[in-house]
C-alpha positions in Angstrom: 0.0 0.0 0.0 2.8 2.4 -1.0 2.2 6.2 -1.3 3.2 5.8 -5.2 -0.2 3.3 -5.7 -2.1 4.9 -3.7 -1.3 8.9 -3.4 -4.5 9.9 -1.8 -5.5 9.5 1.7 -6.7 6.5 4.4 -10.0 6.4 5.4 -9.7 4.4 9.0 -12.8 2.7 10.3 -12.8 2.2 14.3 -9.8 4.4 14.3 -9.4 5.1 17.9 -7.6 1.9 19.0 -6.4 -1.2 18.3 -6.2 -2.3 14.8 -7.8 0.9 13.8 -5.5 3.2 15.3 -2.4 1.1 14.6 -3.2 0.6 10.9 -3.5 4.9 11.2 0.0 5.1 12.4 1.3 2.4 9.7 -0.4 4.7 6.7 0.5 7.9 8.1 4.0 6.7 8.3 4.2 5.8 4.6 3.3 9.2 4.3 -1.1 8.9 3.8 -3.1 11.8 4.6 -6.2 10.3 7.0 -9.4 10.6 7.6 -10.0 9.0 11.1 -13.4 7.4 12.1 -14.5 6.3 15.7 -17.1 7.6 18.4 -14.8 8.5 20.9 -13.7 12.1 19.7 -11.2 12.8 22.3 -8.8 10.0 21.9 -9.1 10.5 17.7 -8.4 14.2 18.6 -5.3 13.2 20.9 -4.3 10.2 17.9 -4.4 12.9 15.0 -2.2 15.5 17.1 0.4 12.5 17.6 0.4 11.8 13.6 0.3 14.9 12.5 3.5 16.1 15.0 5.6 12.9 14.0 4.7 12.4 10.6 3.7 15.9 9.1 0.9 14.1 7.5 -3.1 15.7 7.7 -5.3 14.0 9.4 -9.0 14.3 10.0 -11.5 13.0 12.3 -14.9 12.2 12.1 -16.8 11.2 15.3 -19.7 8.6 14.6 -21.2 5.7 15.3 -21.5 3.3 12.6 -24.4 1.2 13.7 -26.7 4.7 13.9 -28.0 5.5 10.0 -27.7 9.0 10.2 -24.3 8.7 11.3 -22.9 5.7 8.7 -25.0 8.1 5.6 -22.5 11.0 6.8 -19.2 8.6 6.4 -20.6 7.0 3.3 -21.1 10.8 1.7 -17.1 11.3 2.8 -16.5 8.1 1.0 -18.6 8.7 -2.2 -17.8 12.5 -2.6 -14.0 13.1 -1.4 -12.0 12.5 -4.2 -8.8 12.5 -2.4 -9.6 9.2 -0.7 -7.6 6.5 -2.3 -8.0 3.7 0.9 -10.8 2.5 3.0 -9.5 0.2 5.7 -12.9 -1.2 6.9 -12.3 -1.9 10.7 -14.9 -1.1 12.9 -16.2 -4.1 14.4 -17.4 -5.8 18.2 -17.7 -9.2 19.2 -20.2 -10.4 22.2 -19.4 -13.1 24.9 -21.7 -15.9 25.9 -24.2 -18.3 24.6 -26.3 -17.3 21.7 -29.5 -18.1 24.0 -28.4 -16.0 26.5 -27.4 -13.0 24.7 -29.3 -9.6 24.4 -31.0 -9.8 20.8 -30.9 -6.1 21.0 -27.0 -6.1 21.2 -26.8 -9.4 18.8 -28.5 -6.8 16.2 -26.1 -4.3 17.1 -23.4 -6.3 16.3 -24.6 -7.2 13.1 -25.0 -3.6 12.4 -21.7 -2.9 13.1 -20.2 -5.9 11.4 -22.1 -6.5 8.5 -24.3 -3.5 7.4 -21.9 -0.6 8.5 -18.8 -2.2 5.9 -21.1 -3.3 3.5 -22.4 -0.1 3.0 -18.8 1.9 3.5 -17.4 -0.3 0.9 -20.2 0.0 -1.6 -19.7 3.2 -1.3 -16.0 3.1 -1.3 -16.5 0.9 -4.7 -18.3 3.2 -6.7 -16.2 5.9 -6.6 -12.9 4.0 -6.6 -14.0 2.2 -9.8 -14.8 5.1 -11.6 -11.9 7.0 -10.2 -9.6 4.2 -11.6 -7.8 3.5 -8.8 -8.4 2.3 -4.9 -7.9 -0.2 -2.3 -10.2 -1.4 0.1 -9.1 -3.3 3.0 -11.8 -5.4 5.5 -11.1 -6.6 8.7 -12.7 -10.1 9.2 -11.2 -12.6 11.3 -10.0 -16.6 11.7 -13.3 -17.4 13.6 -15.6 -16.8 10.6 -13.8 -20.3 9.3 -14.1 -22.3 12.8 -18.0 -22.7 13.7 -16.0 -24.7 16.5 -15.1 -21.7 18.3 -18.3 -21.4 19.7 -19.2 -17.8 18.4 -22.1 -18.1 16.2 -23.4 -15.1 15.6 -19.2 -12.8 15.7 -18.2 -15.9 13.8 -21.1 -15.5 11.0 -20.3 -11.8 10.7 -16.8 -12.7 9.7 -17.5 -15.1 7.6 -19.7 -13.0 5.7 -16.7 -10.7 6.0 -14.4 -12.6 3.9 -16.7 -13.8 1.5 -18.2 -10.4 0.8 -14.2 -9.5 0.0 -14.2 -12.4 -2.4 -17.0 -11.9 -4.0 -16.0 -8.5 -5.2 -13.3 -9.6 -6.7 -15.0 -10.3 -9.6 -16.9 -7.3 -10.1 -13.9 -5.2 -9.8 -11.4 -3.7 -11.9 -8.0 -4.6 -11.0 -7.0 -1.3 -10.1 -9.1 -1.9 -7.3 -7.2 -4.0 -4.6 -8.9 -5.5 -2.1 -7.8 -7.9 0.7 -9.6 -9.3 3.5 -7.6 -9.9 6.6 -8.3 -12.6 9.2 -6.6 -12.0 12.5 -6.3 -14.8 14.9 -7.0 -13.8 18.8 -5.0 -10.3 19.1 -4.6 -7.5 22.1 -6.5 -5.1 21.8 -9.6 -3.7 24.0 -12.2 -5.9 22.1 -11.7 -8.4 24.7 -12.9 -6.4 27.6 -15.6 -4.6 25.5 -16.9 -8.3 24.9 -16.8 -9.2 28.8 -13.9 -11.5 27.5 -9.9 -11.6 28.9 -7.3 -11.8 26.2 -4.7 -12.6 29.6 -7.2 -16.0 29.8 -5.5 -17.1 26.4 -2.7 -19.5 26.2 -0.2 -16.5 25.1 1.1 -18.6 21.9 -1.9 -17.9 20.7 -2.1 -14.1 20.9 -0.7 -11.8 18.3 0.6 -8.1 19.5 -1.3 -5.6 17.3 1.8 -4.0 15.9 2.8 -7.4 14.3 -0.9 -8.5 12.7 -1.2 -4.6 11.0 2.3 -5.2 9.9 1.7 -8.4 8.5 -1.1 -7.3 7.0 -0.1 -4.5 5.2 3.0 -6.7 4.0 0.5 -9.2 2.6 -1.2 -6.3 1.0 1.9 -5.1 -0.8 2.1 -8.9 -2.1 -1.1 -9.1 -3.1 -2.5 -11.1 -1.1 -6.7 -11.7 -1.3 -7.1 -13.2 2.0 -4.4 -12.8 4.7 -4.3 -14.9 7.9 -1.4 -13.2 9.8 -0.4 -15.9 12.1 -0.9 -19.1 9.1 2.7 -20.4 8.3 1.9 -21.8 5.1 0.5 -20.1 2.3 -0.5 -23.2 0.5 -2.5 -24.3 3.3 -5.4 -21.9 3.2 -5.2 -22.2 -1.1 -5.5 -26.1 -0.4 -8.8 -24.9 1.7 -9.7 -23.3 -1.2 -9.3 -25.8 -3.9 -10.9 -28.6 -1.4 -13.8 -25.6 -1.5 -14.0 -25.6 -5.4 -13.9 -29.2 -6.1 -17.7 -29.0 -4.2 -18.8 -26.7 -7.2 -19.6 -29.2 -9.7 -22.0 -31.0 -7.8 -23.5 -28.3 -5.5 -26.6 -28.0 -7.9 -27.8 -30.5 -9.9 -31.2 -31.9 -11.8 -32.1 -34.4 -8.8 -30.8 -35.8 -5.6 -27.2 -37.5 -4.7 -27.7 -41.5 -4.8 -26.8 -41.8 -1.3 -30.2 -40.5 -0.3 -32.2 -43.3 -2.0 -34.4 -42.0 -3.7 -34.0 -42.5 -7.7 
């Protein structure tokens, strides 16, 4: 994602930690102008004074909340009419602890909001004017539990999935001079955790990447052009034999009558 590509500025989803905030320093640091979204406007305020006195870069911040309409329509507008905006690294996202039975339905929406409607909108938006500008990247965050129903996160674990499909998908339907990439963290520190009533210190601490290290390998598997990118997964091959194992389904996934295993010819 090198200022050469990509001249024009980052638009940063859930920019006021974590991921979010790291991924800021990482763009403004290869010189990107930013456009910082989050709700909590005094610790974007406090990030975009730190950029801007280290890097020299401009940075602007936008406090809203992505799962209230009015709020996404006015980050959406940013993303359709601001023709300096070259990247949208879709970020903002929750997860919720406990049992699907026992969880709030009001929150379980909320979190669908946040993780589903909120980047599907921001990168159809995002899309559109890339496309006819000729030139964009857009970046979603989605993460390893989208592929491992065993994790015990049905509804978080849908949302990602959807996620990284959604990011495949558009392959397609894209020019190439629009990149996209989905990234799939594994467990990682940041405040999501605690937000979720969760404890990344609970973790065996093998398992948990620093967030400096996924952004980092993230934007390296970026700049390699990667489609999916799974930080913490040794072997490339591995996930493209996943895929392949996933494609060899496709010729029998819709057919004129029933499998002969059911019985019924």
């Amino acid at each position: 994602m090198s200022k050469q590509d990509f001249p024009g500025a980052a638009l940063v989803t859930g920019a006021s930690s974590g991921i979010g905030a790291t991924y800021a320093d990482r763009l403004a640091r290869r010189g990107h102008d930013l456009v910082l979204v989050a709700r909590d406007a005094r610790r974007l305020a406090d990030l975009a004074e730190r950029l801007t006195a280290q890097t020299g870069v401009k940075v602007d911040v936008v406090q809203a909340d992505l799962t209230n309409a009015v709020d996404l329509a006015r980050v959406e507008a940013r993303l359709a009419e601001d023709a300096t905006i070259d990247i949208l690294i879709n970020n903002a996202g929750a997860a919720l602890g406990g049992d699907f039975v026992d969880q709030d339905v009001d929150k379980v929406d909320n979190l669908i909001q946040l993780n589903v409607v909120s980047v599907t909108r921001l990168a159809h938006a995002a899309a559109r004017a890339f496309k006819a500008r000729g030139r964009g990247a857009i970046v979603n965050i989605s993460s390893v539990v989208g592929l491992l129903p065993e994790f015990r996160s049905p509804v978080y674990g849908a949302t990602k999935a959807y996620v990284t499909y959604f990011t495949q998908g558009l392959r397609s339907q894209l020019p190439d001079a629009v990149k996209l990439q989905a990234v799939l963290p594994g467990a990682t520190r940041t405040e999501i955790w605690d937000r979720s009533g969760g404890s990344v210190d609970a973790l065996d601490p093998s398992t948990v990447m620093e967030v400096g290290d996924l952004v980092d390998a993230a934007l390296a598997g970026f700049d390699q052009g990667e489609l999916v990118t799974i930080p913490s997964l040794p072997e490339a091959g591995d996930f493209a034999a996943y895929d392949a194992a996933r494609l060899n389904l496709a010729p029998n996934l819709s057919r004129d009558r029933p499998a002969p295993r059911y019985g019924l010819a």
